[in-house]
C-alpha positions as CSV (number, residue, x, y, z in Angstrom):
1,X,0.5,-79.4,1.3
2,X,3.7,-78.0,2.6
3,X,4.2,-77.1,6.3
4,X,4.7,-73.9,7.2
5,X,7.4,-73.4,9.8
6,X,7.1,-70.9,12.8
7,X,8.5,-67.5,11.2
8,X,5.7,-68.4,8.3
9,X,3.4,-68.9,11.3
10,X,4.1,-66.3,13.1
11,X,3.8,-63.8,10.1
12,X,0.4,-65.2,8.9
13,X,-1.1,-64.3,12.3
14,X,-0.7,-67.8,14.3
15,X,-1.0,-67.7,18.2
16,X,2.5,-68.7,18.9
17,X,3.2,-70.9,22.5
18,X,6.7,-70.3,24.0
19,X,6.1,-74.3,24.0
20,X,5.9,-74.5,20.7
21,X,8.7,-77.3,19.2
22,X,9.9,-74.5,16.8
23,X,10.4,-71.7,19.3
24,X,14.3,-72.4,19.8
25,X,14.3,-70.9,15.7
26,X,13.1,-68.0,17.4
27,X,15.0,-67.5,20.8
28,X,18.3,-67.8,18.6
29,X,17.0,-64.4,16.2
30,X,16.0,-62.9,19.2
31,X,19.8,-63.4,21.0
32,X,21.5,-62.7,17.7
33,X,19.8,-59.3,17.4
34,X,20.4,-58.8,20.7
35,X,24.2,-59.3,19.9
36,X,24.0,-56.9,17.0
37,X,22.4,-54.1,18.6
38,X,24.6,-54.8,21.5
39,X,27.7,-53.8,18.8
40,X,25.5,-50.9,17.0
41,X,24.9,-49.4,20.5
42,X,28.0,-49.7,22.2
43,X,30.9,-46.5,20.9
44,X,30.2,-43.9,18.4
45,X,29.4,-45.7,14.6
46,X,29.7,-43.5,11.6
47,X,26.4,-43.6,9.0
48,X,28.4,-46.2,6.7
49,X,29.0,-48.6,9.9
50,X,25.6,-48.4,11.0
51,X,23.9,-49.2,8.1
52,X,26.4,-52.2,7.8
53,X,25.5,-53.1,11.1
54,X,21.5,-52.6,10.3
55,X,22.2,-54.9,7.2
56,X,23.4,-57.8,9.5
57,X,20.1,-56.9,11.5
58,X,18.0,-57.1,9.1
59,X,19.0,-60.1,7.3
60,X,19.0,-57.6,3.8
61,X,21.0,-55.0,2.8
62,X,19.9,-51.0,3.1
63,X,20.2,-48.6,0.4
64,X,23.4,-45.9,0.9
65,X,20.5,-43.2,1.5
66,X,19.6,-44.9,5.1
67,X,20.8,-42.9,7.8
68,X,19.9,-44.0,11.3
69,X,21.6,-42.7,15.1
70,X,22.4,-44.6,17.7
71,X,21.2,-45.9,19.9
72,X,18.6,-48.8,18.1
73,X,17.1,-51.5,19.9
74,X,14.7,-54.9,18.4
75,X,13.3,-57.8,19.4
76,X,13.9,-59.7,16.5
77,X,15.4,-57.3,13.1
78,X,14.5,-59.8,10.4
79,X,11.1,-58.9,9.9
80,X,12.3,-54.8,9.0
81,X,12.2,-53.6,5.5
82,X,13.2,-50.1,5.1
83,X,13.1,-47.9,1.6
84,X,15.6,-45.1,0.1
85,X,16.1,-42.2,2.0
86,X,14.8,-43.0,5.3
87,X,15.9,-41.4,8.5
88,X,15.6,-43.1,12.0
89,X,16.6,-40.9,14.8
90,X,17.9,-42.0,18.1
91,X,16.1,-44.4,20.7
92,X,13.9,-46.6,18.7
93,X,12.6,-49.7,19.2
94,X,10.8,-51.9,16.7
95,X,9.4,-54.9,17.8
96,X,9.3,-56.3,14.5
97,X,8.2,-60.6,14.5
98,X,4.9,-59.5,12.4
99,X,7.0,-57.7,10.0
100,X,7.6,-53.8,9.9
101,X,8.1,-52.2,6.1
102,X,8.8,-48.8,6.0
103,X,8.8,-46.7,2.6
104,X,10.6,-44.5,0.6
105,X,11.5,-41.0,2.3
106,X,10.2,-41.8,5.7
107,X,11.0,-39.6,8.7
108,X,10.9,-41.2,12.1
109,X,11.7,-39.2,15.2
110,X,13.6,-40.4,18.3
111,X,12.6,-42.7,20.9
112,X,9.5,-44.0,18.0
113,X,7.7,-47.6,19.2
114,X,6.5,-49.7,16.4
115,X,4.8,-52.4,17.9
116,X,3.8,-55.8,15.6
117,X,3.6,-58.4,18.8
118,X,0.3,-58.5,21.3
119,X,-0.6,-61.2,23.7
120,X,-4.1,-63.0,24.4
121,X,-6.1,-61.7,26.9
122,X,-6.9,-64.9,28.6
123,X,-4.4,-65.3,31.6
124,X,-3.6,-69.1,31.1
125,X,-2.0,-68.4,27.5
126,X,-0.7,-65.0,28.2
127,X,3.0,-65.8,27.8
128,X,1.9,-67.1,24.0
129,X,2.1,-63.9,21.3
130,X,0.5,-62.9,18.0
131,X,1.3,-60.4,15.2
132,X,0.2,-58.2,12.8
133,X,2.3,-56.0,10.4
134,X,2.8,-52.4,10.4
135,X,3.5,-51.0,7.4
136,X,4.5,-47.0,6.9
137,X,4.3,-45.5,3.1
138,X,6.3,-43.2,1.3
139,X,6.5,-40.2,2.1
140,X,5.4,-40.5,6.1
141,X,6.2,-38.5,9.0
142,X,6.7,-39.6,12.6
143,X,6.8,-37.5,15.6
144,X,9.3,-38.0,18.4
145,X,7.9,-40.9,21.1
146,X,4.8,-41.8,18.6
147,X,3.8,-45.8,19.4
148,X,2.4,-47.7,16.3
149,X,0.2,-51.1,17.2
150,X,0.0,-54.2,15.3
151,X,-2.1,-53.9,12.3
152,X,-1.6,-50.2,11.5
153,X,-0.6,-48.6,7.9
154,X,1.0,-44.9,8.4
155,X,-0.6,-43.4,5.0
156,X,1.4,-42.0,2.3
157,X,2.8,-38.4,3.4
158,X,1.0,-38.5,6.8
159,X,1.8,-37.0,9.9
160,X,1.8,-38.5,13.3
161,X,2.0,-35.9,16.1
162,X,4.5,-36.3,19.2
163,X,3.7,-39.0,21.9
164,X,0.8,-40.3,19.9
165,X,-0.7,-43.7,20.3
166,X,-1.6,-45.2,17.0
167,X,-4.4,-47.8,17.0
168,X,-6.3,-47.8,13.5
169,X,-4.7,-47.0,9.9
170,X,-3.6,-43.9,9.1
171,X,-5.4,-42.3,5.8
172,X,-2.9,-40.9,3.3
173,X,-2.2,-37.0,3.3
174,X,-3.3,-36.8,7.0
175,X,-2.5,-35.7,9.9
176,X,-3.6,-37.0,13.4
177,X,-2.2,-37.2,16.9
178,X,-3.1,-37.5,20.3
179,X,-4.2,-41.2,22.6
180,X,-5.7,-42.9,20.6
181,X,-4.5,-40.8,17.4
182,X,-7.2,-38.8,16.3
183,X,-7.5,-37.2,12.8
184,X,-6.7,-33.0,12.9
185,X,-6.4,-32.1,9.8
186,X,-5.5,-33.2,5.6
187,X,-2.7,-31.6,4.1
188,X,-2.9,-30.3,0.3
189,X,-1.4,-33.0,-2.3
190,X,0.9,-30.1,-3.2
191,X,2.6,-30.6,-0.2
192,X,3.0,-27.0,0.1
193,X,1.6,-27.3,3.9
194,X,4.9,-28.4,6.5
195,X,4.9,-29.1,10.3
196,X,7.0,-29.0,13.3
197,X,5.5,-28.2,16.5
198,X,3.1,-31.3,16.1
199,X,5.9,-34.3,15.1
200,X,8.2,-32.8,17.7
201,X,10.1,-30.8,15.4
202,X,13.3,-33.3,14.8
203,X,13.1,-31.9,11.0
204,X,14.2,-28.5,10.3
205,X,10.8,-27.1,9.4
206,X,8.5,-24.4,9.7
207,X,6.1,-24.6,12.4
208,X,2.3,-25.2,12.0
209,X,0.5,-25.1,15.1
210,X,-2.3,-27.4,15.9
211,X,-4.7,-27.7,18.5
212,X,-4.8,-31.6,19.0
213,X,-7.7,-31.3,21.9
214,X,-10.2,-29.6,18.8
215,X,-9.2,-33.0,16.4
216,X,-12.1,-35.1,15.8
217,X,-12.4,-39.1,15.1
218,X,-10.9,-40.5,11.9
């Protein structure tokens, strides 16, 4: 049976010690990215240099559609997978050592967490970590300063509202905000229904309002 090492580990869920004989494999990721955003960050980039930059990041190249502002900051970057026609606004961070895939015509508004890595509870192995991945389909939304923890799927065309916290998966064709995100409402598969005021209103939309407090369990 073949060994994994500590990125196939760490990816399939393994509590992973800062001890561990393999963890130098991941301190060196962690200062390359740490180099990379350091370049991305630092001077005004135009679209094409960023995504070349993101490319070097991510250890694959992005499609010509991707179109992310400055500034971007990660733990890690070789664990992100992002689709045609995505749009990352300023001040993210994606934490990404579980892996972070992120559909087709995704909007994600500035200063957006998304969150794979979690530590144990127990004091005495605190400093260890474990992920889980997040994955966000075609199609979804993000509101500005919306966190995403390990373990969560964003549903196909779903909505997050502003300075949510999401905990649990997101259903497709939903939308749901507030700590923890709470389901408010479903939105037609004709996609005829658009939002602003909920997902912070970085997309030049019109307005829905929404009474988060009234939104019930999902």
């Amino acid at each position: 049976m073949t060994k994994l090492d500590i990125f196939q580990r760490e990816l399939a869920g393994e509590v992973i010690s800062l001890r561990d004989p393999e963890y130098p494999k991941i301190a060196a990721l962690i200062a390359e990215a740490q180099r990379i955003t350091a370049e991305m960050n630092t001077g005004y980039r135009d679209p094409a240099e960023v995504r070349v930059l993101f490319s070097r990041l991510a250890g694959a190249t992005v499609d010509e559609s991707f179109w992310l502002l400055p500034p971007f900051y990660t733990d890690f970057g070789k664990n992100i997978r992002v689709g045609r026609n995505v749009f990352i606004n300023h001040a993210c961070e994606f934490m990404d050592r579980g892996g972070i895939t992120i559909g087709d015509d995704v909007l994600i508004g500035p200063k957006v967490n998304l969150v794979t890595i979690s530590h144990p509870l127990d004091p005495a192995t605190r400093r260890s970590t474990h992920c889980a991945p997040i994955v966000i389909e075609k199609g979804a939304w993000l509101g500005a300063a919306v966190s995403v923890m390990p373990g969560v799927t964003i549903g196909e065309n779903a909505v997050v509202a502003a300075n949510a916290v999401v905990t649990r998966d997101v259903p497709r064709n939903t939308v749901v905000g507030g700590i923890p995100a709470r389901f408010i409402r479903h939105i037609s598969e004709a996609g005829s229904e658009v939002f602003g005021a909920e997902a912070g209103a970085e997309s030049p939309r019109r307005h829905v309002s929404t009474v988060v407090d009234q939104a019930g369990s999902f």
